[in-house]
N, C-alpha and C positions, 0 to 999 in steps of 0.2 A: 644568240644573245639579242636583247629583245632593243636594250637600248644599249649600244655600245660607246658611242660620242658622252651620252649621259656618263656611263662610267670611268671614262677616261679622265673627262673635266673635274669629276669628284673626287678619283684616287689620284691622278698627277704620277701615273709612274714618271720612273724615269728610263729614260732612252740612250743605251749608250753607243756611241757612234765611233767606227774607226773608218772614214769615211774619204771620200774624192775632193780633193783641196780647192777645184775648179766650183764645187756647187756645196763646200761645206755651210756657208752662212745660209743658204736659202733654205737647208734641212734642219739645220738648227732653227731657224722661224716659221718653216713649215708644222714643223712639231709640236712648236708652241702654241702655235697657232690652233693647234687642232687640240689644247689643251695637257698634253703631254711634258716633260720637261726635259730637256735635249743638251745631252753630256758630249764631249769629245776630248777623248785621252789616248793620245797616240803612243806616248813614250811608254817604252818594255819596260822600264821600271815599274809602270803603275797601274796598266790600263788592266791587268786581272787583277787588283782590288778596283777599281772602280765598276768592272762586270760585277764581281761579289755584291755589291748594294747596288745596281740596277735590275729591273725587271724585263729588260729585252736587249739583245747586242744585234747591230746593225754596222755589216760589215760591205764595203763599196770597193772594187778594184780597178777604181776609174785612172786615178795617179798612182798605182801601185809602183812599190820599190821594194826589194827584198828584207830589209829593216821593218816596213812596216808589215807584209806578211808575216812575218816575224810575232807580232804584236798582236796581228789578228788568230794566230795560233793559242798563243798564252790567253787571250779575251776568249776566244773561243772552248778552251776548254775547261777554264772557271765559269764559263754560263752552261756547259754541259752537266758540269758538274754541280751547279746550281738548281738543273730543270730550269733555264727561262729558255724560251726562243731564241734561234738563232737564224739572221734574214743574210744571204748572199746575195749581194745585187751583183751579176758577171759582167761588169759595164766593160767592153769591147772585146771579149773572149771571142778567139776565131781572128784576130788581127794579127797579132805577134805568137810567135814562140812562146815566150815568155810570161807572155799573161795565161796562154794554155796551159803550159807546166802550171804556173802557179794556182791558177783556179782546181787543177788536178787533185795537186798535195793540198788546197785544204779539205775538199771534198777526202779525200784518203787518209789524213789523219784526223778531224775533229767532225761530228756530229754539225750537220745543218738541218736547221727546221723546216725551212722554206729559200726555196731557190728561186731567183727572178731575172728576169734576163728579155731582151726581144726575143721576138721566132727567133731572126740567127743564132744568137748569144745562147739558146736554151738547146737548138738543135745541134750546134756545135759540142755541146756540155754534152749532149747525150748521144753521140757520134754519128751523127745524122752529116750530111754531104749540106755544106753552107758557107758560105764569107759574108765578113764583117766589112766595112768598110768606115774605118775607124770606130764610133761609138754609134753608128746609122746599124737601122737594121737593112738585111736583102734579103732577095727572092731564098727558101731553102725547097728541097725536093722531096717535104713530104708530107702527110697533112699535119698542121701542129698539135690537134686536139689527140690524135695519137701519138703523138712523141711526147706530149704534155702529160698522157698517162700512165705509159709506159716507162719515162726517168724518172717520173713519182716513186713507183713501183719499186724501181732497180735502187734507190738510194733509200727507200723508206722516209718520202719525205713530202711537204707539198713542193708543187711546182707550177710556180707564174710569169708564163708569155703573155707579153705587154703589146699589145700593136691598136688599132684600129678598134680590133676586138679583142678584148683581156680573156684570158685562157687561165684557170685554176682547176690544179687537180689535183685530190690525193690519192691516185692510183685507180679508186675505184668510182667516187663522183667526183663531178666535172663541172663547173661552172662556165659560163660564156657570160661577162659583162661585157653590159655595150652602153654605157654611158661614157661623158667625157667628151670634148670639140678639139677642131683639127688646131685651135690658139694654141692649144696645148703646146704642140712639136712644133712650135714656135719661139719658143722660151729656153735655153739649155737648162735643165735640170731637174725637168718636171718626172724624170725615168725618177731620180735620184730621191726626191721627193716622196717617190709613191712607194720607196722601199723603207725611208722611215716611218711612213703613215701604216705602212704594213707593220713595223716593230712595233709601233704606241698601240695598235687592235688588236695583234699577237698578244701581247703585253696584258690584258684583259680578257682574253677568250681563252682557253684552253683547247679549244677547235679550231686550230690554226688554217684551215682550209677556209673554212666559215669566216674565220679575221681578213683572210685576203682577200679575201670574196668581199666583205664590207665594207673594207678600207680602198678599195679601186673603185667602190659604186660609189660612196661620200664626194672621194676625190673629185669622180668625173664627174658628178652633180654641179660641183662646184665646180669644175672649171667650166659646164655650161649655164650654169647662172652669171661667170664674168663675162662668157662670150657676150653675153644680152648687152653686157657695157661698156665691151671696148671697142677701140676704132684700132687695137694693132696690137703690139706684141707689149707693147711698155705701160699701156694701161693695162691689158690683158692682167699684167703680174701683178700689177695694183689690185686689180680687183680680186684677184686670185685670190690675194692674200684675207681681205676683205669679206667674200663670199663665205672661206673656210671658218673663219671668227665667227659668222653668225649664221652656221650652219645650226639643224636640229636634228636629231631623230627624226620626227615628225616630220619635215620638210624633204627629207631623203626619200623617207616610205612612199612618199608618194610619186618620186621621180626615179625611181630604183628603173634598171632594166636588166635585168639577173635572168637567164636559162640555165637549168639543170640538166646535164645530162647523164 
């Protein structure tokens, strides 16, 4: 897709969120920001009618509790049964027990579109030897662009390791983006961020490799166009916010750093 920022700001899906309570406002104005419209309905009474009239479910297991896996089951599999996308952010998979069962059984019972995670979080998820250390990534023991392609593969689905350098893959192409400044992991929530930015370009691409792939370049665009204007991490977000509002197509295309492989 040739203009995807374009299409977002004109159609306004909407973004549904069962998300991490630690960084839910910033995803909700992340989203808007980037012209999207940014829902959050936790409660199992309602959040699969709220997937039914949304066009991407965005799910985070940052403050997960068995109540809301719950919730992201029934959302998940009214947007399966939908056809929308569906984004797994694994925020600290590989820390506890419990968040591993739990990332398991959703993976095991409901269809994910796209999975996102650091190296750890992604090499854990696909049984690879790694620790979390709380929602930080660490060193894993293997290389990530083949474990990137490989749990693609094994789940039928894309797969995006976040670090230094962004890792997309649906099995068979690969992307390596490398835009994006170290202000970033400066900020809590910029992981959490990039997985609803990734719902709102799912949400409009049907090439959901190709959305993640453009919504991790946009982002890191923008977050080195605020580097240009901050002196730290609290204007950094200021401008963050800022940079993404008046982002373009056109301004992207020129600062993209995208490998194919």
């Amino acid at each position: 897709m040739n203009e995807p920022l374009k299409t977002i700001r004109e159609t306004k899906p909407l973004i549904h969120h069962i998300t991490n309570w630690v960084t839910i406002y910033d995803c909700a104005n992340m989203t808007r920001a980037f012209g999207a419209l940014p829902v959050m309905a936790h409660a199992p009474e309602e959040c699969a009618d709220m997937t039914k009239i949304s066009s991407a479910l965005v799910l985070n297991i940052g403050t997960l509790t068995s109540e809301i896996i719950d919730s992201m089951l029934l959302s998940a599999a009214a947007a399966n049964e939908k056809k929308i996308p569906v984004v797994l952010d694994a925020v600290g998979v590989g820390a506890t027990k419990f968040r591993d069962e739990m990332a398991a059984k959703i993976l095991g019972l409901v269809h994910i579109d796209i999975i996102k995670g650091n190296y750890s979080e992604i090499a854990k998820l696909a049984g690879e030897k790694a620790e979390t250390k709380g929602v930080e990534a660490t060193a894993i023991n293997a290389d990530p662009e083949k474990v990137a392609k490989a749990f693609a593969k094994a789940e039928s689905c894309i797969v995006v390791m976040t670090g230094k350098e962004d890792i997309i893959s649906d099995g068979n192409k690969t992307f390596i983006v490398k835009n994006g400044h170290e202000l970033m992991g400066s900020i809590v929530g910029t992981g959490c961020m990039a997985a609803s930015i990734i719902g709102s370009f799912a949400s409009v691409n049907p090439d959901y490799c190709d959305a993640a792939k453009d919504a991790l370049c946009y982002f890191g665009v923008a977050g080195e166009l605020a580097a240009e204007k901050s002196s730290g991490p609290g204007s950094f977000k200021v401008h963050l916010y800022d940079e993404v509002f008046n982002l373009s197509d056109e301004k992207v295309k020129d600062m993209m750093k995208v490998e194919e492989k």
